[in-house]
N, C-alpha and C positions, 0 to 999 in steps of 0.2 A: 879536881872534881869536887872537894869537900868545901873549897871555894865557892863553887857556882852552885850546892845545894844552899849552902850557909845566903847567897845573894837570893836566890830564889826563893824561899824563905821568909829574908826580909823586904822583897818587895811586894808578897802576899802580904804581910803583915802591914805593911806598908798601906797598900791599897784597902784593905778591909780600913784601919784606921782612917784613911780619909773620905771614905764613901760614909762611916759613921758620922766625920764630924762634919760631910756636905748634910746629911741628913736632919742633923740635931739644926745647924744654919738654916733647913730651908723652913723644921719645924719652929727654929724660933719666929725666922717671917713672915709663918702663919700666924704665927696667935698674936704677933704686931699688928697683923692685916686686922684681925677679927678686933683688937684691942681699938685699933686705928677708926675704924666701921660703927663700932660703937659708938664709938665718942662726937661719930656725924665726919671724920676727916676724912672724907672718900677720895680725893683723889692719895693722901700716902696709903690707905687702904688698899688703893690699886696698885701702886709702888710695890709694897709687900707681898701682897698675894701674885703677883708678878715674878716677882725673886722669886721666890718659892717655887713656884713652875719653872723656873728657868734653872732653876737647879735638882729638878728631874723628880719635885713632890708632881703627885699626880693622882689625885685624891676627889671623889664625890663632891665633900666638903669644900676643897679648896674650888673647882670649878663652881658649885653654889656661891661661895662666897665672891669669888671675884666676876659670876655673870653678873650680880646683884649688886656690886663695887660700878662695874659698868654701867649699870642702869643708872644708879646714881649722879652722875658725874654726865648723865648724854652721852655714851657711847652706845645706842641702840642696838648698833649692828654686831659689836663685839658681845654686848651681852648674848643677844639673839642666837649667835653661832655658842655659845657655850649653852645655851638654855635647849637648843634643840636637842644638842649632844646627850643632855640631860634626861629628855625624853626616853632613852634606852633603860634610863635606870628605872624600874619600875617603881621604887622607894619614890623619887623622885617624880614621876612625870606628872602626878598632879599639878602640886609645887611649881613645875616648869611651863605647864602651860597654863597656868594662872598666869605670870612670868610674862609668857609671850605676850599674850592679852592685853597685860598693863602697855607694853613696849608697845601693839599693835594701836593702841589708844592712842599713846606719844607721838605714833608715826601717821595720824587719823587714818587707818587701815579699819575704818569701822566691822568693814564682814568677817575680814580675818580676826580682832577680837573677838566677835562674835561665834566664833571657829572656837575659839579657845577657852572660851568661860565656857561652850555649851559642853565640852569636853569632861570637864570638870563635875559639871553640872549631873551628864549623864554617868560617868564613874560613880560618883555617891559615895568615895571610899574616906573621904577627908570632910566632916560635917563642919567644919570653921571655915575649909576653903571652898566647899559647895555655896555654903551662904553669900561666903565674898563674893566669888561667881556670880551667883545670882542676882546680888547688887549690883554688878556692874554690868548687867545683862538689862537691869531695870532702868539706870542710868542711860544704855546706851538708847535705849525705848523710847524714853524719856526726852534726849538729846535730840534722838532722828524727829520727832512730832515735832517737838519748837522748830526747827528747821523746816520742816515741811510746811507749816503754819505760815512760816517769814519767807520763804518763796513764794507759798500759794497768794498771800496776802499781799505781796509789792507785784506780782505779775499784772494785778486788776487797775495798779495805777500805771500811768503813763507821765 
């Protein structure tokens, strides 16, 4: 009996020690990821912030960082499903739907950018990413006239 307390014991202890040192692993391959990101290496960026999820971090941050690892590197749609996710976080959802927006450009989803700066646009809660918004609300203005100009203009020749 003083056996199987003494085993019980130490495979509590056991287990706390190794869920610590999953955790210290997955914190180191965050700050690889953010280290990695900085430095412009987006795809070991993605590597790490990868790890790190897969070994059970599950953080704001870390989904920030690896939508945005995503975008980098052209995975539109991976980012997109992490940037929506994002939307719940109210910290967050400006940030994420500026986010979209960019991706919505990438993808020429013109309305749907247009969905997503106005978003921004009308929160008013981020004055650096309202402006951004707004630029690229002006850009997209901007974009649709020369198109409309180069359609309307080659329709009259033959």
């Amino acid at each position: 009996m003083k056996h199987q307390a003494t085993l019980k014991a130490f495979l509590a202890a056991l287990a706390i020690f190794c869920s610590a040192e999953l955790m210290a692993s997955a914190e180191t391959d965050f700050e690889k990821g953010v280290a990695a990101f900085k430095a412009g290496e987006n795809e070991d960026a993605v590597s790490y912030f990868e790890s790190a999820m897969g070994q059970g971090m599950d953080t704001v941050a870390l989904r920030y960082n690896l939508a945005s690892s995503y975008y980098k590197v052209g995975r539109y749609e991976d980012a997109k499903e992490l940037f929506i996710d994002l939307l719940k976080t109210d910290a967050m959802r400006d940030l994420a739907e500026f986010n979209l927006g960019l991706i919505a450009i990438k993808q020429k989803r013109w309305s749907v950018a247009r969905e997503h700066f106005n978003a921004v646009v009308e929160s008013g809660r981020d004055e650096k990413l309202t402006g951004l918004s707004e630029q690229q609300l002006a850009k997209l203005t901007k974009d649709e006239s020369r198109l409309k100009v180069m359609l309307f203009g080659n329709v009259g020749y033959d």
